[in-house]
ChimeraX commands (.cxc) that place a marker at each C-alpha (Angstrom):
marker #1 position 0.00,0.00,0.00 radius 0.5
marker #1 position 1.26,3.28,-0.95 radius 0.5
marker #1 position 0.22,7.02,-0.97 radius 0.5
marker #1 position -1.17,8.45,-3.82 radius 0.5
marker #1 position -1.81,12.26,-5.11 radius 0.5
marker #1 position -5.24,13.32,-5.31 radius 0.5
marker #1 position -7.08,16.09,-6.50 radius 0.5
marker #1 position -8.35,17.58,-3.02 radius 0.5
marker #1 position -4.57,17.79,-1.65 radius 0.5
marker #1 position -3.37,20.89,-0.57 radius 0.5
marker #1 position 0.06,20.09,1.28 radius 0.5
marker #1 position 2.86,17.18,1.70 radius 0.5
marker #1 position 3.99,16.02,4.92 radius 0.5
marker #1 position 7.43,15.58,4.73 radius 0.5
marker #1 position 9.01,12.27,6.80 radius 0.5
marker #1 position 10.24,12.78,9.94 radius 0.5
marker #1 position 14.43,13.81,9.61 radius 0.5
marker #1 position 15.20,10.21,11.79 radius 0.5
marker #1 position 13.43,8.22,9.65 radius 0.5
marker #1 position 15.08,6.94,5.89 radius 0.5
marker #1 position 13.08,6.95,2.68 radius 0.5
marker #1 position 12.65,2.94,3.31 radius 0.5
marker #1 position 10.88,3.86,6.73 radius 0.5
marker #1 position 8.97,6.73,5.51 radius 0.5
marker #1 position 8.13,8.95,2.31 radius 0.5
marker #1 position 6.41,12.50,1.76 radius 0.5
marker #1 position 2.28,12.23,2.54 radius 0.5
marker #1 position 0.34,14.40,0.36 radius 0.5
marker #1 position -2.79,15.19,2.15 radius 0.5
marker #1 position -5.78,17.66,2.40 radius 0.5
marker #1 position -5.72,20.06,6.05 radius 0.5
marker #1 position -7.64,22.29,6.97 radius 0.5
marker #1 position -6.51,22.86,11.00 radius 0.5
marker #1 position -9.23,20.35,11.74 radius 0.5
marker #1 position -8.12,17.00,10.18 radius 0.5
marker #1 position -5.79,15.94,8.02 radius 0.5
marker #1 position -6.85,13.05,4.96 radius 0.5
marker #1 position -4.76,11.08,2.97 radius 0.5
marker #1 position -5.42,8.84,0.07 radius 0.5
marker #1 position -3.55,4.76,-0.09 radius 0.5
marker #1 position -3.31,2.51,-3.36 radius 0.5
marker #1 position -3.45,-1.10,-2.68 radius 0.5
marker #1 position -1.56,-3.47,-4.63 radius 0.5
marker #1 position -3.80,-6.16,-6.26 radius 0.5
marker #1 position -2.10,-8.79,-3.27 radius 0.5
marker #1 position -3.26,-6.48,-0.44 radius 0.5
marker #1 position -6.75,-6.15,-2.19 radius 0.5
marker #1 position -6.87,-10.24,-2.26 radius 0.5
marker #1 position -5.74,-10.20,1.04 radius 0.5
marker #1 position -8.42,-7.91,2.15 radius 0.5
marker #1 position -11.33,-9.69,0.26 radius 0.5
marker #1 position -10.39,-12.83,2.06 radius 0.5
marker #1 position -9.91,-11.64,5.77 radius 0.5
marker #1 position -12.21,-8.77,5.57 radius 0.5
marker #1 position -9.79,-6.82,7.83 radius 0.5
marker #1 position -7.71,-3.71,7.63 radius 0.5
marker #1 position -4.61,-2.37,10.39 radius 0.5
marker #1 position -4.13,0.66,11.40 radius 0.5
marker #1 position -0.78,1.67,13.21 radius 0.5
marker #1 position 0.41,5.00,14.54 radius 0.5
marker #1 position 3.95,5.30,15.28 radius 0.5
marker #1 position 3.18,7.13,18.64 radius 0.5
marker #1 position 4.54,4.26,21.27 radius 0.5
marker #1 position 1.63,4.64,23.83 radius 0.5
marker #1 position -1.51,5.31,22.21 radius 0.5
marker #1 position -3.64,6.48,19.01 radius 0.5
marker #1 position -4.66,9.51,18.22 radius 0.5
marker #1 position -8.94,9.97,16.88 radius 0.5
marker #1 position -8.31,8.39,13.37 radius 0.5
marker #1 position -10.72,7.23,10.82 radius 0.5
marker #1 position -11.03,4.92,7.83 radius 0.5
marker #1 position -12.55,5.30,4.73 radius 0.5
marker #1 position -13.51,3.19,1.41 radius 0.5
marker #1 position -15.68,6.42,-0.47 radius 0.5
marker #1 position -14.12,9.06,-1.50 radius 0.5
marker #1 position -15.05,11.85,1.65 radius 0.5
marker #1 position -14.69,14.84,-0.90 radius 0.5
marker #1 position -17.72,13.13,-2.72 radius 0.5
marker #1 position -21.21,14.65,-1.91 radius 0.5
marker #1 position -24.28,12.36,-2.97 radius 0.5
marker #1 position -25.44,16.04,-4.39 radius 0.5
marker #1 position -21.92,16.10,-6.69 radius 0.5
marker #1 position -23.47,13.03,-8.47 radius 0.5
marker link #1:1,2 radius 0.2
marker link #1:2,3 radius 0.2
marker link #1:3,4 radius 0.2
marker link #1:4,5 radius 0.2
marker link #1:5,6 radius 0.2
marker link #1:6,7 radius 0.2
marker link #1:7,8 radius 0.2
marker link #1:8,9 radius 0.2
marker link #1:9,10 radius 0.2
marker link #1:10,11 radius 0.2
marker link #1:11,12 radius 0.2
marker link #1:12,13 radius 0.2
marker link #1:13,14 radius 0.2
marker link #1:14,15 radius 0.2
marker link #1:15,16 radius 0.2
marker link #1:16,17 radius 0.2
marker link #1:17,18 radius 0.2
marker link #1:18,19 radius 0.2
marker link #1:19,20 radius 0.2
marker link #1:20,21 radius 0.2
marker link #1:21,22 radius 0.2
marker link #1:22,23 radius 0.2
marker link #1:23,24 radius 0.2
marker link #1:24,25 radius 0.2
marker link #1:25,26 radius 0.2
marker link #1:26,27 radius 0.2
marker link #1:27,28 radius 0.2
marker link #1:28,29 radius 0.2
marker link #1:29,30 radius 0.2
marker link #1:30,31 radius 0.2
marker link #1:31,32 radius 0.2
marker link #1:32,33 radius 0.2
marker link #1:33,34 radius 0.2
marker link #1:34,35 radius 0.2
marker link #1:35,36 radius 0.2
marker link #1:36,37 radius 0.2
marker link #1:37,38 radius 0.2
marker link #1:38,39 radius 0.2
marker link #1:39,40 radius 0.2
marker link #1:40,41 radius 0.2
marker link #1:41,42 radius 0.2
marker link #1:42,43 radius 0.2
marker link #1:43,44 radius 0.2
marker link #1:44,45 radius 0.2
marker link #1:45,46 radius 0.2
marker link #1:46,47 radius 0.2
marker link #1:47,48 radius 0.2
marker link #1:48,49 radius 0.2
marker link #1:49,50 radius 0.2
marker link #1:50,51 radius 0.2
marker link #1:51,52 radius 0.2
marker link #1:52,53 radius 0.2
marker link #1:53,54 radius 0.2
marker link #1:54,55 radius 0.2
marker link #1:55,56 radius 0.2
marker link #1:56,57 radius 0.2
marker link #1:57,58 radius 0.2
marker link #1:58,59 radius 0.2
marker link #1:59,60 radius 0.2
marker link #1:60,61 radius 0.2
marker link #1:61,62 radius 0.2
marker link #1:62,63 radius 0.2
marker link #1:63,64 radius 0.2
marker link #1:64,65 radius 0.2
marker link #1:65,66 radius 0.2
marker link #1:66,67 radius 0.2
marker link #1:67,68 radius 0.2
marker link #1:68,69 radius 0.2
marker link #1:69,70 radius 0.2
marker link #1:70,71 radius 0.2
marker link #1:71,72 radius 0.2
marker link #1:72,73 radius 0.2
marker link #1:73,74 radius 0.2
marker link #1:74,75 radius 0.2
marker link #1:75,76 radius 0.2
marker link #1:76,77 radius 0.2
marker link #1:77,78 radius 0.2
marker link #1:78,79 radius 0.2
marker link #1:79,80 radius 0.2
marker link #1:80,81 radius 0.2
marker link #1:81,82 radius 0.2
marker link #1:82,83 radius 0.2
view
């Protein structure tokens, strides 16, 4: 799984200065002071593996505890109206 582009992204979080490019690469996300989204590819594996466990990880590299986080499979930028 991999970050992608999208059109709603206003800003790239860069990786932390500790961290290599194998560990961690630039986020591009949309902000707005209130929450921060970002958009993932899956590889056609990870999609398999998905369909056949019907489960998804999240990890925050934060030691102790997670921050409010969400999860999404529509776009959120999407209005039923827009369509």
């Amino acid at each position: 799984m991999h970050p992608v582009m999208f059109p709603e992204s206003n800003f790239v979080l860069g990786k932390p200065a500790e961290m290599t490019h194998d560990e961690c690469v630039p986020l591009p996300v949309w902000r707005d002071g209130q929450q921060c989204i970002s958009c993932w590819q899956l590889t056609d594996a990870e999609l398999a593996e998905i369909v056949k466990t019907k489960r998804v990880y999240l990890s925050c590299i934060t030691g102790w505890s997670q921050p409010p986080v969400w999860l999404a499979i529509k776009n959120p930028f999407t209005t039923p109206e827009a369509k």
